[in-house]
C-alpha positions as CSV (number, residue, x, y, z in Angstrom):
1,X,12.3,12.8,30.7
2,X,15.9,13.9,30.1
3,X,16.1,11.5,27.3
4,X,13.4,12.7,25.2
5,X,14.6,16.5,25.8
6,X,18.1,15.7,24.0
7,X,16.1,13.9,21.5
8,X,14.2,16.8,21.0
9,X,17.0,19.0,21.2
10,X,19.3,16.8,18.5
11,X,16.4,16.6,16.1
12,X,15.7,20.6,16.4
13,X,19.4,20.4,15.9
14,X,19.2,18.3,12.4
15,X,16.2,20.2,11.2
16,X,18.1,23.6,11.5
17,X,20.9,22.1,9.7
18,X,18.9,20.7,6.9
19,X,17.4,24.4,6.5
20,X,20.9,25.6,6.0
21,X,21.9,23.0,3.6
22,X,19.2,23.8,1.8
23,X,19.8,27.3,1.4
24,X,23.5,27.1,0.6
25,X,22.4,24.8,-2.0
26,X,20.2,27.1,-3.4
27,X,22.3,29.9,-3.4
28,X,24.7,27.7,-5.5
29,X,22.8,26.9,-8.0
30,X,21.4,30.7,-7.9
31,X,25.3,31.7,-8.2
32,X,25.3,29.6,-11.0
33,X,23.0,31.4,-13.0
34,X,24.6,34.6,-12.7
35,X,21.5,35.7,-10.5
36,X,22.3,39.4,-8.6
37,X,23.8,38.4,-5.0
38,X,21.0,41.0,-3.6
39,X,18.2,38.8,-5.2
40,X,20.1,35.6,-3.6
41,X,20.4,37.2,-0.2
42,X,16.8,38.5,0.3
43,X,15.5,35.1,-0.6
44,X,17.8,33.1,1.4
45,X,19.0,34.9,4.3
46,X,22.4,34.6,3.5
47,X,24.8,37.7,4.1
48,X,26.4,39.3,0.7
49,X,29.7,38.1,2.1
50,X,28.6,34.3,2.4
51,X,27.5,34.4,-1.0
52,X,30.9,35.5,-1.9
53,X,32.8,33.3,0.4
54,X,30.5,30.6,-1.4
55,X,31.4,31.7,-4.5
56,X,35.2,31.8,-4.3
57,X,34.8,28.4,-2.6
58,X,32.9,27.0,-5.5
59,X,35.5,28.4,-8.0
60,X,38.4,26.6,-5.9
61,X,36.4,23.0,-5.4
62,X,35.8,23.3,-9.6
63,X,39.6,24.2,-10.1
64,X,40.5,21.2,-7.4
65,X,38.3,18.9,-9.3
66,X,39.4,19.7,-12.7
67,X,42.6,19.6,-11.9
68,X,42.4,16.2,-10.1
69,X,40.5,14.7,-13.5
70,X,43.6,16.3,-15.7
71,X,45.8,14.9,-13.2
72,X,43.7,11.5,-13.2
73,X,44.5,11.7,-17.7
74,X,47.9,12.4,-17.5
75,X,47.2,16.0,-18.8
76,X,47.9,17.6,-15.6
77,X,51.5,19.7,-15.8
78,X,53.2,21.9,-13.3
79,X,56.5,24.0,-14.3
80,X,58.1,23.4,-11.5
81,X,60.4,26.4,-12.0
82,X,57.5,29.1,-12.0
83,X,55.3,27.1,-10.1
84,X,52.4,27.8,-12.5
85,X,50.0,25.3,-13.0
86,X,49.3,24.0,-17.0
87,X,45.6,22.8,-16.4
């Protein structure tokens, strides 16, 4: 019925997902370790340039979230006439 073909189709859907998830997770935690992006991509799948688009995106969320915390302590400071951050 058409009902259990888009059921079919949406849990394909997850499952392929989930598999991607999975991989970028890996890769993370691979990036992590300083492990050669060749070695990452081969095992993965992932293209040399989405490990280093998930690389700069890691660095930025880690800078985001340590500057919220600093921010969160009172020891966040921006010199509002060079607009450098003090983190």
């Amino acid at each position: 019925s058409r009902e259990e073909k888009l059921i079919e189709t949406n849990l394909k859907t997850a499952k392929e997902e989930g598999k991607i998830e999975e991989k970028l997770e890996i890769a993370k935690n691979l990036l992590k370790h300083n492990v050669a992006m060749e070695i990452i991509s081969s095992s993965t799948g992932l293209s040399i340039l989405e490990l280093e688009e998930l690389k700069k995106n890691n660095k930025l969320l880690f800078k985001r979230r340590r500057i919220l915390m600093r921010s969160k302590l009172g020891l966040y400071k921006k010199n509002y006439y060079t607009n450098e951050e003090n983190v």
